[in-house]
Gaussian input, Z-matrix of N, CA and C with variables (Angstrom, degrees):
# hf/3-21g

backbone

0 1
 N
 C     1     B1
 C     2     B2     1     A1
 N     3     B3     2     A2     1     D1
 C     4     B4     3     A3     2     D2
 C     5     B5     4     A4     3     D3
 N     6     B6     5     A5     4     D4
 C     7     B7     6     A6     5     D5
 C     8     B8     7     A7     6     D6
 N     9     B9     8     A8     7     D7
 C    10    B10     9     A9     8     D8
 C    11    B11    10    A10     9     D9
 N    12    B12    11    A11    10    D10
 C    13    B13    12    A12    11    D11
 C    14    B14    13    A13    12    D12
 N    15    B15    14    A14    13    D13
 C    16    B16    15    A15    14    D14
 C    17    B17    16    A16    15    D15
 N    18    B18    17    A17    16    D16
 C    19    B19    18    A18    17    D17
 C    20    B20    19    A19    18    D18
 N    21    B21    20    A20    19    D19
 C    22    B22    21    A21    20    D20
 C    23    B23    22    A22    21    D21
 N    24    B24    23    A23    22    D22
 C    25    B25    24    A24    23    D23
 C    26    B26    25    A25    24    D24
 N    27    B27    26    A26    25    D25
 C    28    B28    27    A27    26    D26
 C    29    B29    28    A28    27    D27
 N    30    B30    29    A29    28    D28
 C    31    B31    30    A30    29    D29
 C    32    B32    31    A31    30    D30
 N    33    B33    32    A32    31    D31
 C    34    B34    33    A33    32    D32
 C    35    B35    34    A34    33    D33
 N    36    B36    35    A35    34    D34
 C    37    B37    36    A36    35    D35
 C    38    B38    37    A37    36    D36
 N    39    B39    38    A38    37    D37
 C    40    B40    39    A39    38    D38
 C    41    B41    40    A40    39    D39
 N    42    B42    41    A41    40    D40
 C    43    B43    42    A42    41    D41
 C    44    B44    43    A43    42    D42
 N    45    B45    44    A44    43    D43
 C    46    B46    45    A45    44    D44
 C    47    B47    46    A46    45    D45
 N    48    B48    47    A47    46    D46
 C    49    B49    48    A48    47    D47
 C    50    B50    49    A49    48    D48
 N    51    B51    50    A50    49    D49
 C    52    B52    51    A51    50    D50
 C    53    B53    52    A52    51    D51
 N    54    B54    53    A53    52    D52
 C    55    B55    54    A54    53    D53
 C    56    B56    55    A55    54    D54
 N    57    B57    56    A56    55    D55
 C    58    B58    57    A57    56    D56
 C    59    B59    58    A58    57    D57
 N    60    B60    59    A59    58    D58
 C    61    B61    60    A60    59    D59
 C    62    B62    61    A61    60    D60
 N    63    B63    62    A62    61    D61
 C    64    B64    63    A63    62    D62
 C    65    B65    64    A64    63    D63
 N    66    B66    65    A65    64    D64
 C    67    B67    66    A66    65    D65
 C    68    B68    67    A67    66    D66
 N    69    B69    68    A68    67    D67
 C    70    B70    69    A69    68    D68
 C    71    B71    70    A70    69    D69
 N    72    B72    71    A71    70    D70
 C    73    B73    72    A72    71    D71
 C    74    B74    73    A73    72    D72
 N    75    B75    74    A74    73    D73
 C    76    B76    75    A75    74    D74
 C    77    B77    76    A76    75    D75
 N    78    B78    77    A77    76    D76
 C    79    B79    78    A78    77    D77
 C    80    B80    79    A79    78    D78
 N    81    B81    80    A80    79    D79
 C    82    B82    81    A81    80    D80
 C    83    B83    82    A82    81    D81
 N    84    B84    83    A83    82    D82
 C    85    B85    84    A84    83    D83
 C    86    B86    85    A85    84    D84
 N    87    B87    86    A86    85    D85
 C    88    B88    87    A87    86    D86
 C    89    B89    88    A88    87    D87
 N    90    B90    89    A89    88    D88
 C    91    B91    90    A90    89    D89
 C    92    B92    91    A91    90    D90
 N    93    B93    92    A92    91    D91
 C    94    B94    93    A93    92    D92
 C    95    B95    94    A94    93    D93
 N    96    B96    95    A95    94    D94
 C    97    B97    96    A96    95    D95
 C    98    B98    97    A97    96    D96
 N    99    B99    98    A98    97    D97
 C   100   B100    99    A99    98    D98
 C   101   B101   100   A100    99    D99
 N   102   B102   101   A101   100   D100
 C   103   B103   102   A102   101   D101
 C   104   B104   103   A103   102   D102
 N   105   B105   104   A104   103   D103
 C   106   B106   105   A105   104   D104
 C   107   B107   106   A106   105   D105
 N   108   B108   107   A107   106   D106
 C   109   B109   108   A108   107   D107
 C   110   B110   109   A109   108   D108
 N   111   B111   110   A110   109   D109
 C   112   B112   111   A111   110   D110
 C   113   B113   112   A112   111   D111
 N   114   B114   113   A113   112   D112
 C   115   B115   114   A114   113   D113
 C   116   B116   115   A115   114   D114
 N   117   B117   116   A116   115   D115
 C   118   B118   117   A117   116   D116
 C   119   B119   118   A118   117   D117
 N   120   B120   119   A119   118   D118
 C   121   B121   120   A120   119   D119
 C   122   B122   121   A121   120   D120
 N   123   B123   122   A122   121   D121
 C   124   B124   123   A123   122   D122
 C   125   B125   124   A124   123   D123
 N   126   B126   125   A125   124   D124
 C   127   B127   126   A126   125   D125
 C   128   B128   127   A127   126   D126
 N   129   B129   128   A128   127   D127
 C   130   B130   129   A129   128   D128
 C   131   B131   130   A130   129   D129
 N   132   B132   131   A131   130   D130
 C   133   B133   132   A132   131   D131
 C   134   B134   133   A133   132   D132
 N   135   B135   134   A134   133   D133
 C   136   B136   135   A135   134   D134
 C   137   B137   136   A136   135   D135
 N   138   B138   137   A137   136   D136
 C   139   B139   138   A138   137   D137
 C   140   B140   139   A139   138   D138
 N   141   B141   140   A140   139   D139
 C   142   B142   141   A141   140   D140
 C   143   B143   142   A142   141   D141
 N   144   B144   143   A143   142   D142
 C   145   B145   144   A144   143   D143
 C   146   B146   145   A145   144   D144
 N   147   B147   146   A146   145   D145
 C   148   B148   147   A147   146   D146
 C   149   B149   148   A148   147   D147
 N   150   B150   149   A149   148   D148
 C   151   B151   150   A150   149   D149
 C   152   B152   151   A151   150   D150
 N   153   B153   152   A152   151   D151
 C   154   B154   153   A153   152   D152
 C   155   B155   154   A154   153   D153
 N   156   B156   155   A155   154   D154
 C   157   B157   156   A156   155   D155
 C   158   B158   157   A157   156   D156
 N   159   B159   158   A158   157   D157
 C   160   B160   159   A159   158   D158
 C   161   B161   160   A160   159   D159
 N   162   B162   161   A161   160   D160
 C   163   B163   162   A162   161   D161
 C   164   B164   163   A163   162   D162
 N   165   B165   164   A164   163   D163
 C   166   B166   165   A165   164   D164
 C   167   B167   166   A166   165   D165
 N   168   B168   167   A167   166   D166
 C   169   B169   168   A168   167   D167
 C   170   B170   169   A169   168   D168
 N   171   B171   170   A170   169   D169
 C   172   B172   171   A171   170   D170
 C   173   B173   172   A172   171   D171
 N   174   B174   173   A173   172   D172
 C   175   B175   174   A174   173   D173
 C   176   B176   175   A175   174   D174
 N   177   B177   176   A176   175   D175
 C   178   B178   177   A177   176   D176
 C   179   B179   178   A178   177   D177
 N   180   B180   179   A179   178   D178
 C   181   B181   180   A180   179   D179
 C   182   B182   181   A181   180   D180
 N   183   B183   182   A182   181   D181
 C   184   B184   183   A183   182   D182
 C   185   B185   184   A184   183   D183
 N   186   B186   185   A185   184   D184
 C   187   B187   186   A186   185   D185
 C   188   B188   187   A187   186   D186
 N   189   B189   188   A188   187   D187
 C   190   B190   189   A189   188   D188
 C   191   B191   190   A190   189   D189
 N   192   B192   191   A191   190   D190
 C   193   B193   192   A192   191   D191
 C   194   B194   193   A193   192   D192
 N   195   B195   194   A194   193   D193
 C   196   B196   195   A195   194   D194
 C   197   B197   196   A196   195   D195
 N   198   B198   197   A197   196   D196
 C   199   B199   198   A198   197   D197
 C   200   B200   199   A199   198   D198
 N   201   B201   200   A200   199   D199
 C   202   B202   201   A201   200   D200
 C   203   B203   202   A202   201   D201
 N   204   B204   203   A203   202   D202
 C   205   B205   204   A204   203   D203
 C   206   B206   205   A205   204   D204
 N   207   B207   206   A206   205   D205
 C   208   B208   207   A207   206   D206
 C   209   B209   208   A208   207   D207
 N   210   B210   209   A209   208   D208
 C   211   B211   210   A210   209   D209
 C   212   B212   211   A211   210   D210
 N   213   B213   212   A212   211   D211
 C   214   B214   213   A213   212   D212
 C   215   B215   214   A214   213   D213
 N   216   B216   215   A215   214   D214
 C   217   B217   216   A216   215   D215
 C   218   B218   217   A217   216   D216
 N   219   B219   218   A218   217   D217
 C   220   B220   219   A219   218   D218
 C   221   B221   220   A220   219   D219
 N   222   B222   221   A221   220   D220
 C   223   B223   222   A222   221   D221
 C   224   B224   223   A223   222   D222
 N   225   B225   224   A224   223   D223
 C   226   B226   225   A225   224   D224
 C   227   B227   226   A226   225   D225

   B1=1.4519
   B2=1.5249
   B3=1.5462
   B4=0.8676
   B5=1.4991
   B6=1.1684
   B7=1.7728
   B8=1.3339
   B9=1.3422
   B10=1.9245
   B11=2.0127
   B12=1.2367
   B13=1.4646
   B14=1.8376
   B15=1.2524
   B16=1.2465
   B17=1.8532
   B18=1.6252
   B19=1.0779
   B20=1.5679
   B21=1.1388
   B22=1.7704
   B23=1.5760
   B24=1.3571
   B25=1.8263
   B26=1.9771
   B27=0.9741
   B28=1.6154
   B29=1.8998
   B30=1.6248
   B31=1.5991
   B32=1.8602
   B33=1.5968
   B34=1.8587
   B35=1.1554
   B36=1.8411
   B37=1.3021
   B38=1.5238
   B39=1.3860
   B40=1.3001
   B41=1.6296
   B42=1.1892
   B43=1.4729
   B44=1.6832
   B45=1.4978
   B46=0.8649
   B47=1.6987
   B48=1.6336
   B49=1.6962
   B50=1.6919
   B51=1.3757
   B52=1.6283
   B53=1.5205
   B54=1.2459
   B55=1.2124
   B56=1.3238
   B57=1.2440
   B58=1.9637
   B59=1.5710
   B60=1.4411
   B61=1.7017
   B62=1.2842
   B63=1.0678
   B64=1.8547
   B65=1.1754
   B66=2.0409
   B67=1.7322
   B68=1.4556
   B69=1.6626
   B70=1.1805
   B71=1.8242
   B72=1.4840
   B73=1.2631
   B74=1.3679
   B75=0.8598
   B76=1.9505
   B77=1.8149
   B78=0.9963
   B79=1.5701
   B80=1.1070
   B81=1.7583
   B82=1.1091
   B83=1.4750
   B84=1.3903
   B85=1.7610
   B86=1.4183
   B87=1.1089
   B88=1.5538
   B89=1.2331
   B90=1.5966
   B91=1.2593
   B92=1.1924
   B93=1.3180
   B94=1.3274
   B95=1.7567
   B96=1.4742
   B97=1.5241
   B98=1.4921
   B99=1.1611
   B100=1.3093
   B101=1.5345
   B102=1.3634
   B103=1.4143
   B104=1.5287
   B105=1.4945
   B106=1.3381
   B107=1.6264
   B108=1.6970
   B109=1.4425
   B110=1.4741
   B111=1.7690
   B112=1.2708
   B113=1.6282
   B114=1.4311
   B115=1.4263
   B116=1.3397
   B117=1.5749
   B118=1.5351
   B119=1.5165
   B120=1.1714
   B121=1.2505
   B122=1.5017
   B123=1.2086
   B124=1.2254
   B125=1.7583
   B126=1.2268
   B127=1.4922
   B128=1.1759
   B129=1.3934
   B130=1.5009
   B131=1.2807
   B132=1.6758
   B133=1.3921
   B134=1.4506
   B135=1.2927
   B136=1.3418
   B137=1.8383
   B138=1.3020
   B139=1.8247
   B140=1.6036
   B141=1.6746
   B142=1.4074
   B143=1.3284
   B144=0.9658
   B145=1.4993
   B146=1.2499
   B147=1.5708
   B148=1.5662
   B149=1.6115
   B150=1.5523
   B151=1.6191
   B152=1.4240
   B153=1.4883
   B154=1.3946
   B155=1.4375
   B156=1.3740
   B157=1.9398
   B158=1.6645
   B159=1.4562
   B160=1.6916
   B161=1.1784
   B162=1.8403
   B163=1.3162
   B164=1.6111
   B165=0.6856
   B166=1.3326
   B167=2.1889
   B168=1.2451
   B169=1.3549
   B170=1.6128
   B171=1.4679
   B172=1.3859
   B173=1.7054
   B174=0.8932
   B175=1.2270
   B176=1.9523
   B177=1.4161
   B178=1.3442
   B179=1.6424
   B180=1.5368
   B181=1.5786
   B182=1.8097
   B183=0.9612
   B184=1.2795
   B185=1.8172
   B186=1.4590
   B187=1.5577
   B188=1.3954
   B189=1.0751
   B190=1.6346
   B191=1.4295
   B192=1.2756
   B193=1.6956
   B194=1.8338
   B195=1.1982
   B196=1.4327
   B197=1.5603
   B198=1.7462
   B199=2.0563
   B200=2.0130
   B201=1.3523
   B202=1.4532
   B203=1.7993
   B204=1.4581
   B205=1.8057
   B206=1.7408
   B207=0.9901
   B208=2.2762
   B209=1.2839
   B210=1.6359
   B211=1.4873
   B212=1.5734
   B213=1.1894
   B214=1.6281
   B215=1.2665
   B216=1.3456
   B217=1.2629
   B218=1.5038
   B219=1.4650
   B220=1.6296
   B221=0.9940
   B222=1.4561
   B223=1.1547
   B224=2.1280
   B225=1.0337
   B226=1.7928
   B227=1.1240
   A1=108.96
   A2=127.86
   A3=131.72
   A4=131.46
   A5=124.05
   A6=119.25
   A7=120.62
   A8=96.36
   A9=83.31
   A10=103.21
   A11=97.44
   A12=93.05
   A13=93.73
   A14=109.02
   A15=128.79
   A16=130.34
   A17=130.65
   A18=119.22
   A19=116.12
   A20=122.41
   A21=103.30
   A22=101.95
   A23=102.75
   A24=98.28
   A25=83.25
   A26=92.58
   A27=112.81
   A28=107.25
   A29=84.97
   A30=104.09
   A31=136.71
   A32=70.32
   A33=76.92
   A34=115.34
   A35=121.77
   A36=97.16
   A37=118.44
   A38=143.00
   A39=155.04
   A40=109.86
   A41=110.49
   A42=131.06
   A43=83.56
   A44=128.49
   A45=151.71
   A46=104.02
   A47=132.65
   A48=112.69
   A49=91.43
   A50=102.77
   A51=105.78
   A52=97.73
   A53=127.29
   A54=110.50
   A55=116.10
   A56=118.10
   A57=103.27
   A58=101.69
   A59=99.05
   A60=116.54
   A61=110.63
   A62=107.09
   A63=106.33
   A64=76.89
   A65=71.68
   A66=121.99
   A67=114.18
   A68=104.32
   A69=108.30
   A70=86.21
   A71=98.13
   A72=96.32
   A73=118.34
   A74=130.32
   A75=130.48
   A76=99.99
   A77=105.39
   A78=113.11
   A79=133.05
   A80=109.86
   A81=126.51
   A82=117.63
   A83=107.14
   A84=118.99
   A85=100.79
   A86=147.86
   A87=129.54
   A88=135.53
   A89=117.58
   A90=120.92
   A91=135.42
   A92=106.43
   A93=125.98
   A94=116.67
   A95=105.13
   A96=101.63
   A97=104.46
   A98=134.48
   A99=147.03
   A100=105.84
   A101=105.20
   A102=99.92
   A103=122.45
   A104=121.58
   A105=109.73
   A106=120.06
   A107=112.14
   A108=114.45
   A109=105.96
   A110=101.92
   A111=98.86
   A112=115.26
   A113=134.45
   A114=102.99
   A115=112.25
   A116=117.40
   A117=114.48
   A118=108.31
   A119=133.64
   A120=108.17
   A121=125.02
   A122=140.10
   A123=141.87
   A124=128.48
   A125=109.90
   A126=118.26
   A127=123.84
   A128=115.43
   A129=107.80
   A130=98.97
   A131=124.70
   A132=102.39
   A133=140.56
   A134=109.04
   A135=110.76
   A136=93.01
   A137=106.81
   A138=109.07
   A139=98.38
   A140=121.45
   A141=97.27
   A142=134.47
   A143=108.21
   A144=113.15
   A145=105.45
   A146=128.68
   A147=125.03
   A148=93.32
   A149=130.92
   A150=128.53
   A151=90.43
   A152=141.01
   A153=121.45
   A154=145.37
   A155=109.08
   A156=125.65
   A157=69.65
   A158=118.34
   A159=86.28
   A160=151.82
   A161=98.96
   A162=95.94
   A163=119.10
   A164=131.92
   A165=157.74
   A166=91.44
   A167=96.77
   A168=110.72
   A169=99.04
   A170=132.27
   A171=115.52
   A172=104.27
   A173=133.64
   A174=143.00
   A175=106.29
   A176=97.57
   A177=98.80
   A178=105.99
   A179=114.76
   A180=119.65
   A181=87.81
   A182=105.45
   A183=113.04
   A184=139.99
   A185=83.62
   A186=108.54
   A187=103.15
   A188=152.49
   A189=152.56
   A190=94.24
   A191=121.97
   A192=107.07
   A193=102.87
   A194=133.77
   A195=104.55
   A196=124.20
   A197=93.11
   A198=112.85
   A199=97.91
   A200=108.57
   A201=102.80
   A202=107.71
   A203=95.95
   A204=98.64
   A205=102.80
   A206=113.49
   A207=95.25
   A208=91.17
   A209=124.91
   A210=122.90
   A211=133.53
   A212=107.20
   A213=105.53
   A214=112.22
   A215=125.63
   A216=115.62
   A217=123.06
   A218=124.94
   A219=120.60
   A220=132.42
   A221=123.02
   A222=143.49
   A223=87.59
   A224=104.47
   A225=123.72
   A226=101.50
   D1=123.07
   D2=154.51
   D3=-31.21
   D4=118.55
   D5=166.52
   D6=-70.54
   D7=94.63
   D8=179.37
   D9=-93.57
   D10=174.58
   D11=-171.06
   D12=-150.54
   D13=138.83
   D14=-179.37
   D15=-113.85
   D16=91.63
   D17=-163.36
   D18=-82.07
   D19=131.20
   D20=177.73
   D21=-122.14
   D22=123.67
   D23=-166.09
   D24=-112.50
   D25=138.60
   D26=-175.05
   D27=-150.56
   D28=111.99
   D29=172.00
   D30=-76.95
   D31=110.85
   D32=-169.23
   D33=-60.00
   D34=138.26
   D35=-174.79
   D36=-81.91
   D37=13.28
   D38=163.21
   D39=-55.98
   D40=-39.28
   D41=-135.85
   D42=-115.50
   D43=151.26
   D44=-157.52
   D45=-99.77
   D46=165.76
   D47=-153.71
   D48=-99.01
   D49=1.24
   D50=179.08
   D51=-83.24
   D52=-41.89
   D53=-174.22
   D54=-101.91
   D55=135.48
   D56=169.93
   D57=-148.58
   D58=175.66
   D59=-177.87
   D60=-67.04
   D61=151.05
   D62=157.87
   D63=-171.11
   D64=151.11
   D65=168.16
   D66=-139.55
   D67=162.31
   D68=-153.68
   D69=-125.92
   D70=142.38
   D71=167.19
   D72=-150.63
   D73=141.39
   D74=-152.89
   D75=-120.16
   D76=166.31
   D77=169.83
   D78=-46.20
   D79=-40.54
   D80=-176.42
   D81=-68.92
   D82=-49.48
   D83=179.21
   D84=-64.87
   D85=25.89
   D86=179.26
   D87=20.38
   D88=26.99
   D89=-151.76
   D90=52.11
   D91=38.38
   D92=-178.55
   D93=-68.40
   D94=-27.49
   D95=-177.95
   D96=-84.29
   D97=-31.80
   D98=154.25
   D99=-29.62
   D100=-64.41
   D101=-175.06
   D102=-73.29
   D103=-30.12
   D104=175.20
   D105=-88.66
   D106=5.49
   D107=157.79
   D108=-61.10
   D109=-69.49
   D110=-162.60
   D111=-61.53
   D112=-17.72
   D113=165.48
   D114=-107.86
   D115=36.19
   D116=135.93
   D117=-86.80
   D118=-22.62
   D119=167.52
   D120=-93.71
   D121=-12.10
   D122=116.92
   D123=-9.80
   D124=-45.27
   D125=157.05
   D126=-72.13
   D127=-28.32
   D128=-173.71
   D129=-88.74
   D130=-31.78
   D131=164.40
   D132=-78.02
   D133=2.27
   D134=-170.02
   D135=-92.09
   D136=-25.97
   D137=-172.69
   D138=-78.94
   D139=-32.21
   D140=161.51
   D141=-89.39
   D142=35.57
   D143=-174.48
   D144=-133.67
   D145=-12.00
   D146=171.11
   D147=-96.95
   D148=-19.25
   D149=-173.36
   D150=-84.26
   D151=-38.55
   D152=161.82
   D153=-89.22
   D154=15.43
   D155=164.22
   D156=-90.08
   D157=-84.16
   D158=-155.41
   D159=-36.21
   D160=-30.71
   D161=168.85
   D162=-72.37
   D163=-16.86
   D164=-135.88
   D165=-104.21
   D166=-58.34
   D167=175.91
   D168=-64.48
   D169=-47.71
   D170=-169.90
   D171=-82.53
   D172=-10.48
   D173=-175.87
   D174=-71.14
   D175=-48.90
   D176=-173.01
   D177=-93.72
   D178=-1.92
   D179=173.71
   D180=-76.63
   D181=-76.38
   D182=-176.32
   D183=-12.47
   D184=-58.87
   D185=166.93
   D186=-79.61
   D187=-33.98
   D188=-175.79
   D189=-73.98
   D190=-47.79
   D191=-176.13
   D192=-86.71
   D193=2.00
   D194=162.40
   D195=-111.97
   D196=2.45
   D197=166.64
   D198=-76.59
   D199=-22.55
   D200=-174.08
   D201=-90.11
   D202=-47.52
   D203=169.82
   D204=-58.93
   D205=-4.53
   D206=-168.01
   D207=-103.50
   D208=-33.03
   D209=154.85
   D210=-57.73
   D211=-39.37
   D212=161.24
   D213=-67.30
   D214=-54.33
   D215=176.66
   D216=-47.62
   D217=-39.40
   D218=145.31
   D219=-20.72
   D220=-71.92
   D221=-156.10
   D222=-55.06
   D223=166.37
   D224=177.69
   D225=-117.66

């Protein structure tokens, strides 16, 4: 079987139009590098998005316990 090989150059938008990414992917890899980019980036979004409900969760713990301390402190 022939090796064929496939380049896909794709411009980051960080990165200037002179410079861009490329990857190479051949028959053999099945697009395998393709696939473990995309669920590395899939992870990184799913980790920012559980690091902001949490914050999000301590934010509203937070404020609930000092609306309850400004009420005790009311109370006589």
């Amino acid at each position: 079987m022939a090796m064929r090989s496939i380049i896909i150059s794709r411009a980051h938008p960080l990165l200037s139009n002179a410079r861009s990414a490329r990857r190479f992917l051949s028959d053999q890899g099945g697009g395998r590098v393709l696939e473990d980019e995309e669920r590395a980036r899939e992870n990184l979004y799913v980790k920012k998005m559980e690091k902001e409900k949490l914050e999000k969760q301590k934010q509203k713990l937070e404020e609930k316990e000092k609306t309850d301390k400004d009420k005790s402190d009311k109370k006589p």
